[in-house]
C-alpha positions as CSV (number, residue, x, y, z in Angstrom):
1,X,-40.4,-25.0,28.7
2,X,-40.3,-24.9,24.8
3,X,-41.8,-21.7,24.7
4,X,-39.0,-20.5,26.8
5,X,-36.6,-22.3,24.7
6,X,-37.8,-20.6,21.9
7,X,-37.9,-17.0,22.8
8,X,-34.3,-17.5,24.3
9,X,-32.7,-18.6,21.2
10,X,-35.3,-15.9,19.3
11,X,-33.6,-12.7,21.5
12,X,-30.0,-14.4,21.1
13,X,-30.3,-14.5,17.2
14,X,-31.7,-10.9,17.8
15,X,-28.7,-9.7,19.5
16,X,-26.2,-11.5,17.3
17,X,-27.8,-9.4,14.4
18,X,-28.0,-6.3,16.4
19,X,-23.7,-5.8,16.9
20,X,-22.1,-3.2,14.9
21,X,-18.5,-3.7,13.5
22,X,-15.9,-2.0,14.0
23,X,-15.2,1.1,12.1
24,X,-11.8,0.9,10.1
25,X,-10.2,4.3,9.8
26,X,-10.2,4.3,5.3
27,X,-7.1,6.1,4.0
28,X,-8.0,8.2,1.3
29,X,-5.4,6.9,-1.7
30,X,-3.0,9.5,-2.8
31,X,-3.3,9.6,-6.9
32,X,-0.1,9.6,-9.0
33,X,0.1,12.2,-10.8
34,X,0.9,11.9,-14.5
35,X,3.2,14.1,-16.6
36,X,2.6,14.0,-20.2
37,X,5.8,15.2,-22.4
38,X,4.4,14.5,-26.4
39,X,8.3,13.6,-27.9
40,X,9.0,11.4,-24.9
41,X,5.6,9.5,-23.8
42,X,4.5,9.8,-19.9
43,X,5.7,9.8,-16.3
44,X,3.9,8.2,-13.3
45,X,5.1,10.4,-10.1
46,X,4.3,9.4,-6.9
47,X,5.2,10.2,-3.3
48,X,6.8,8.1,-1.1
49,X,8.8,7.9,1.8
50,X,12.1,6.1,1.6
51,X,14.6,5.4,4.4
52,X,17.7,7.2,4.3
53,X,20.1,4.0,4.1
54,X,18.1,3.2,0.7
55,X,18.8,6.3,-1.0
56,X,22.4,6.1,-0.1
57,X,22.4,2.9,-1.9
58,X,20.6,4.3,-4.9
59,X,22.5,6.8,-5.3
60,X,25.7,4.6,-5.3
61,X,24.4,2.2,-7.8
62,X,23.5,5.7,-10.1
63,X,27.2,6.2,-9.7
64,X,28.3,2.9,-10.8
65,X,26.4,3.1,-14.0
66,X,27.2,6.1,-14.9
67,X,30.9,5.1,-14.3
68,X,30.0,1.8,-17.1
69,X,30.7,-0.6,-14.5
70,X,27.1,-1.9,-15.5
71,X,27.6,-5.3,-13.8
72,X,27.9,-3.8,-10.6
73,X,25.5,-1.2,-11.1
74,X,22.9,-3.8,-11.8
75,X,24.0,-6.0,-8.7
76,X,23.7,-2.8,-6.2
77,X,20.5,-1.9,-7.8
78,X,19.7,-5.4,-6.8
C-alpha cells in the first residue's frame, strides 16, 4: 500500500512538472524615433492612435493659447 502511495504521488509530481504554459502573443515594441536638430536639442516622435473627440479638444485648447487666453488654454489642456 505505501509503495502505491508512493508511485502515485511520484507520477502526479511528474505530470504537474510536465504542463506547458500558455504562449502569450509578445508585441514587438514600436521604437520612437529621435530627431536631432543641433540649434534646438531633440524630438522624441512616436505613433499613436488618438480618438477623434481628443484631437478636437487639442486643437481647441491650441486655439485658446494662441488667442492669450492662457488660463483657459491651460484648463482645456487639462
Amino acid at each position: 500500500m505505501r509503495q502505491l502511495i508512493i508511485i502515485c504521488s511520484a507520477a502526479l509530481v511528474l505530470a504537474a512538472c510536465n504542463t506547458t504554459p500558455t504562449k502569450q502573443q509578445a508585441k514587438a515594441p514600436t521604437p520612437a524615433e529621435i530627431l536631432v536638430e543641433e540649434s534646438v536639442g531633440f524630438t522624441i516622435v512616436e505613433s499613436a492612435q488618438i480618438d477623434g473627440q481628443v484631437r478636437i479638444d487639442y486643437d481647441h485648447a491650441l486655439g485658446l493659447l494662441g488667442q492669450g487666453r492662457l488660463a483657459d488654454g491651460v484648463a482645456a489642456l487639462e
